[in-house]
Residue frames as a rotation matrix with the C-alpha (Angstrom) as fourth column:
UNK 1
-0.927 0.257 0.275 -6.77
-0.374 -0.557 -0.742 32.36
-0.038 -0.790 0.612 12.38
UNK 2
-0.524 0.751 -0.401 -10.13
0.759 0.626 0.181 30.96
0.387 -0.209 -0.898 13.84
UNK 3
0.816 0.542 -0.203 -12.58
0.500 -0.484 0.718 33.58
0.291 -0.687 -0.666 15.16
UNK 4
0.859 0.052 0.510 -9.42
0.008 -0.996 0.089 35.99
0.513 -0.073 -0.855 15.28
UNK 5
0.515 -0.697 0.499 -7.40
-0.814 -0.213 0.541 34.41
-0.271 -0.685 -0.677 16.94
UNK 6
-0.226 -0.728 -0.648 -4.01
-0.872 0.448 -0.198 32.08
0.434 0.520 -0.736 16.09
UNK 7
0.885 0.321 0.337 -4.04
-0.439 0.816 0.376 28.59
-0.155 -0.481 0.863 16.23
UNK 8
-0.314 -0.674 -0.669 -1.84
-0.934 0.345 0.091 25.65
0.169 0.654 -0.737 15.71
UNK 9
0.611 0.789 -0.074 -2.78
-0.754 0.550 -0.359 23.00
-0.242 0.275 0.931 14.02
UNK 10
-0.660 -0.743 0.112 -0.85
-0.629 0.629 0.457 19.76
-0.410 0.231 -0.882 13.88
UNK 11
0.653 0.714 -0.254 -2.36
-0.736 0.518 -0.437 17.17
-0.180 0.472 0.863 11.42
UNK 12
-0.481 -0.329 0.813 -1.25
-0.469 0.880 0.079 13.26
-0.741 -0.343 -0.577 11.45
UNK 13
0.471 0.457 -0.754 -1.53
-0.858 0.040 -0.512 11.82
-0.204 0.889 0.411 7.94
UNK 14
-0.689 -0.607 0.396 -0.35
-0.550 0.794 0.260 7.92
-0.472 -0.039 -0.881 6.61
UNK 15
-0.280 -0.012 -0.960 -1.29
-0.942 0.196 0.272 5.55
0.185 0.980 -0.066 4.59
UNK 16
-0.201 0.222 0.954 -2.74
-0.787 0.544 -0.292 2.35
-0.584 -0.809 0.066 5.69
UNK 17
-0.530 0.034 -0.848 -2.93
-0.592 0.701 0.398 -1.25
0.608 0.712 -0.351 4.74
UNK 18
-0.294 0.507 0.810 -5.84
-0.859 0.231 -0.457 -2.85
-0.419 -0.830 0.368 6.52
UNK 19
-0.922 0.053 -0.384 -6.37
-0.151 0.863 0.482 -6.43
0.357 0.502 -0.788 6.34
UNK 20
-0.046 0.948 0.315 -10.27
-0.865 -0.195 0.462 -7.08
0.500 -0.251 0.829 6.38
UNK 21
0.346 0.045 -0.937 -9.60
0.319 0.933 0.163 -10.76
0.882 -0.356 0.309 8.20
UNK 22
-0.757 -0.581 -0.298 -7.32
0.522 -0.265 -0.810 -9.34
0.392 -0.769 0.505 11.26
UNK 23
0.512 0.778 -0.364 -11.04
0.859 -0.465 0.214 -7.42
-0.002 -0.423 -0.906 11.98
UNK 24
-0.348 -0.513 0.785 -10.63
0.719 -0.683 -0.127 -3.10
0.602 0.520 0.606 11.05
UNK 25
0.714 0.470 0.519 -11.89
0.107 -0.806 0.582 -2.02
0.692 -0.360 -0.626 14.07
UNK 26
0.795 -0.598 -0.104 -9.20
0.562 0.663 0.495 -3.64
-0.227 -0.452 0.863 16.13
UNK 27
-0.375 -0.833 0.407 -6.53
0.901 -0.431 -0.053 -2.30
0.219 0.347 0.912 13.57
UNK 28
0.306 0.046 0.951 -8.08
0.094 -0.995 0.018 1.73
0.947 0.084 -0.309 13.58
UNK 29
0.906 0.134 -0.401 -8.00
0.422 -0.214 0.881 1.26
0.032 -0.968 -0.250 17.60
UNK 30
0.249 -0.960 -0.127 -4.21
0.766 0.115 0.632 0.69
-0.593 -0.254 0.764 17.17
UNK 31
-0.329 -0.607 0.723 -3.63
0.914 -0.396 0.083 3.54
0.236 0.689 0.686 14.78
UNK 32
0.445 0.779 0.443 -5.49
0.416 -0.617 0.668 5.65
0.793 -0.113 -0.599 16.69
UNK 33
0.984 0.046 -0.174 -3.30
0.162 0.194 0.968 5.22
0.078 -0.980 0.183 19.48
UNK 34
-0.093 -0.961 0.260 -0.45
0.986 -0.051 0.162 6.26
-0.142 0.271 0.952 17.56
UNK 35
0.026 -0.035 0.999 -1.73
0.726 -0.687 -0.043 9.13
0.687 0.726 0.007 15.95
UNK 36
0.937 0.345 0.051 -2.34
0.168 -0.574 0.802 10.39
0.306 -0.743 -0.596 19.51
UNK 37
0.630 -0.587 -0.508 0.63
0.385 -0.332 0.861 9.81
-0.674 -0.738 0.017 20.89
UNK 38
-0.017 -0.998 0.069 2.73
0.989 -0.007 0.148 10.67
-0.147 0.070 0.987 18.12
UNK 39
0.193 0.514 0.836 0.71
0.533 -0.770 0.350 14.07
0.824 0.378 -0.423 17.94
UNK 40
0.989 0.061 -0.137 1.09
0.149 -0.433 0.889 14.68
-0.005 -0.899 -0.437 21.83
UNK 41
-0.065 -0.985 -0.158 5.06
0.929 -0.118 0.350 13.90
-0.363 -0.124 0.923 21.51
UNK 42
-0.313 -0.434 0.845 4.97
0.910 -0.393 0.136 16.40
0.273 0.811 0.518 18.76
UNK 43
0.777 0.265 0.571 2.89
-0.156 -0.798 0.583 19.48
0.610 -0.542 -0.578 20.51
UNK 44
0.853 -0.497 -0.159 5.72
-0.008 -0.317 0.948 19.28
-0.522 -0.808 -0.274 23.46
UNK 45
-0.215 -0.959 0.186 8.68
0.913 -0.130 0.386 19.30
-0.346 0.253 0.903 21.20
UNK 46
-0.053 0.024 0.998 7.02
0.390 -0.920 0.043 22.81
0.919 0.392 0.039 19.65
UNK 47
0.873 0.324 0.364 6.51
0.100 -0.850 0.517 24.02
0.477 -0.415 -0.775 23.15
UNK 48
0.425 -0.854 -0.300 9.83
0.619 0.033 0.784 23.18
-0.660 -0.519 0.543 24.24
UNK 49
-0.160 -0.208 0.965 10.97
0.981 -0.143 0.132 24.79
0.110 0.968 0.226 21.16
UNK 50
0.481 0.461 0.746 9.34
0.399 -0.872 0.283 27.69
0.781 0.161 -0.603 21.56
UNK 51
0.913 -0.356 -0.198 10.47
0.215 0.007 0.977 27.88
-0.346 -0.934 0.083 25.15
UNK 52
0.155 -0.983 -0.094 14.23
0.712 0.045 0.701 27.49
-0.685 -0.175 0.707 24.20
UNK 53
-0.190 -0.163 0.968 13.50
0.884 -0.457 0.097 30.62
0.426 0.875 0.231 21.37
UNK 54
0.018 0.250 0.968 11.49
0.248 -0.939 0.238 32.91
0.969 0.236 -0.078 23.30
UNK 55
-0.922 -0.316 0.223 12.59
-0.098 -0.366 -0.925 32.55
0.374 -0.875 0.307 26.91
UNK 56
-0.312 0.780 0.543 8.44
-0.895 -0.049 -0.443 31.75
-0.319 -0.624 0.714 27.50
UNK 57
-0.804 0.299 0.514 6.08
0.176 0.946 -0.273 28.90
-0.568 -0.129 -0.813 27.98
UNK 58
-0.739 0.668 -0.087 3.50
0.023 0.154 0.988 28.24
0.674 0.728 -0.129 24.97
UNK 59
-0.502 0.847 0.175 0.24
0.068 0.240 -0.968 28.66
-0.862 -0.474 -0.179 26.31
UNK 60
-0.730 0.664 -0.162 -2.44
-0.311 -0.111 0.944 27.33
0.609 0.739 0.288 24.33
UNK 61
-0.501 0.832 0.238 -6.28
-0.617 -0.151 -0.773 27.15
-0.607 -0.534 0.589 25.31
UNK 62
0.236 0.948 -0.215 -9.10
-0.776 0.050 -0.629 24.76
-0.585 0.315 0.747 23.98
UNK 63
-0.766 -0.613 0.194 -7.50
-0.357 0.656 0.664 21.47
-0.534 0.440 -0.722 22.40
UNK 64
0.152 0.766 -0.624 -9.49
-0.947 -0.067 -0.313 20.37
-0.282 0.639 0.715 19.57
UNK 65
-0.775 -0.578 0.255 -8.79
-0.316 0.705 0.635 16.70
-0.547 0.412 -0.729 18.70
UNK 66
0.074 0.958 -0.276 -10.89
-0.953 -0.013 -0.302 15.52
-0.294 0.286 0.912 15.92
UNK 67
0.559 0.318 0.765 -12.26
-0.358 0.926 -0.124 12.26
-0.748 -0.204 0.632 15.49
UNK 68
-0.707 -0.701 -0.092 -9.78
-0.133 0.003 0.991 10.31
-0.695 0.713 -0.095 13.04
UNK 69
0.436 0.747 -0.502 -10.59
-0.638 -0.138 -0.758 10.03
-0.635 0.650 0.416 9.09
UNK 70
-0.494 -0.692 0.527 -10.22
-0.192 0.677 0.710 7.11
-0.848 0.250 -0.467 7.05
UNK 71
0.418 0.483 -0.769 -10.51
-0.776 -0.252 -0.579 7.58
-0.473 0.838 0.270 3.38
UNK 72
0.243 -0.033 0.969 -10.44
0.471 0.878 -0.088 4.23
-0.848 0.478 0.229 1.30
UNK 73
-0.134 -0.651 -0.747 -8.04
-0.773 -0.403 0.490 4.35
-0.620 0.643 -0.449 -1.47
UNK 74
-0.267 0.321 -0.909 -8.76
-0.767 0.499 0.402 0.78
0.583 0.805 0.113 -3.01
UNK 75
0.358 0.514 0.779 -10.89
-0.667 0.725 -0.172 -2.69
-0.654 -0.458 0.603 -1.61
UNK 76
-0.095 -0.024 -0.995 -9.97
-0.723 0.689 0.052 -6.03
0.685 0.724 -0.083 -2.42
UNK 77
0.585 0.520 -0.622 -11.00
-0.001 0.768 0.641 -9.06
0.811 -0.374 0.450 -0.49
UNK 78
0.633 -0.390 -0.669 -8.11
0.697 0.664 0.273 -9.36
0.337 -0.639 0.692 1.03
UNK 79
-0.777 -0.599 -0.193 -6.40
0.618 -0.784 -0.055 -5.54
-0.119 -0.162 0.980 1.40
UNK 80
0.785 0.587 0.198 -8.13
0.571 -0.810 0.133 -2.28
0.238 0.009 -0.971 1.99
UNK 81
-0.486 -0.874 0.011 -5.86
0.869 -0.484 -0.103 0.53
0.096 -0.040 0.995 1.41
UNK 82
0.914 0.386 -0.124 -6.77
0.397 -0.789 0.468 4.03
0.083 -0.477 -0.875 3.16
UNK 83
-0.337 -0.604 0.722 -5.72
0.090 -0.784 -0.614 7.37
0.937 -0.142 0.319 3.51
UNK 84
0.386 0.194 -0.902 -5.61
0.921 -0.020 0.389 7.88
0.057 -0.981 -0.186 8.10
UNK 85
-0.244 -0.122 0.962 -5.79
0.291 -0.956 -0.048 11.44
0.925 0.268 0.269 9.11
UNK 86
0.423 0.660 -0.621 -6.61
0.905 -0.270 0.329 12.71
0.050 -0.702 -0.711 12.48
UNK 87
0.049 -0.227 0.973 -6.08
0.387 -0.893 -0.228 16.68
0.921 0.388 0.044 13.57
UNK 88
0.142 0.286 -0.948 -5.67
0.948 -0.315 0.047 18.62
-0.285 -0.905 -0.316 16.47
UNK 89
0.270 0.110 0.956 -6.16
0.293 -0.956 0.027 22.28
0.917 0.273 -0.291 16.78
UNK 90
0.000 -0.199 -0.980 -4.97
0.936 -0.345 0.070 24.69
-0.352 -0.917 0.186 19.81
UNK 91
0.885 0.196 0.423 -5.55
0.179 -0.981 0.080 28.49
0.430 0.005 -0.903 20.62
UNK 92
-0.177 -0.984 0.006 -2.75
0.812 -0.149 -0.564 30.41
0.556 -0.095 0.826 21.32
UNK 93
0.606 0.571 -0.553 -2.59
0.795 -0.402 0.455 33.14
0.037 -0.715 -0.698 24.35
UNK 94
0.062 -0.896 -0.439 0.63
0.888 -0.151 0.434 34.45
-0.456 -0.417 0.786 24.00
């Protein structure tokens, strides 16, 4: 609970190998673009879900998406290994 009220939080987590030649803004763009979509796939399989359990339609309010996080695990000229994280949050109404 946030401020009282339920949430649900879905959190997108992986391991990365970033090559520092191939340029690491380039590469986050692409992994960014996963983590969304495979986050968005995943919010509509819970609301279908939910749907095919409780006969109603998830409503949530206020999408949080937060900016991804990329924690460096080891540097070497030629590999950078990172933890990639990004979150979303929703309020629930139901």
């Amino acid at each position: 609970h946030t401020s009282g009220r339920p949430i649900l939080e879905l959190r997108y987590e992986t391991a990365l190998n970033f090559n520092p030649r191939h340029g690491m803004v380039e590469q986050k763009k692409s992994h960014d673009k996963i983590s969304q979509d495979v986050l968005s796939s995943l919010l509509k399989e819970v609301k279908s879900e939910f749907k095919e359990l409780t006969g109603k339609n998830l409503k949530l309010k206020d999408e949080k998406v937060s900016e991804p996080q990329i924690d460096h695990i080891s540097h070497n000229p030629s590999l950078i290994r990172a933890r990639y994280s990004r979150v979303i949050v929703n309020y629930l109404e139901n």
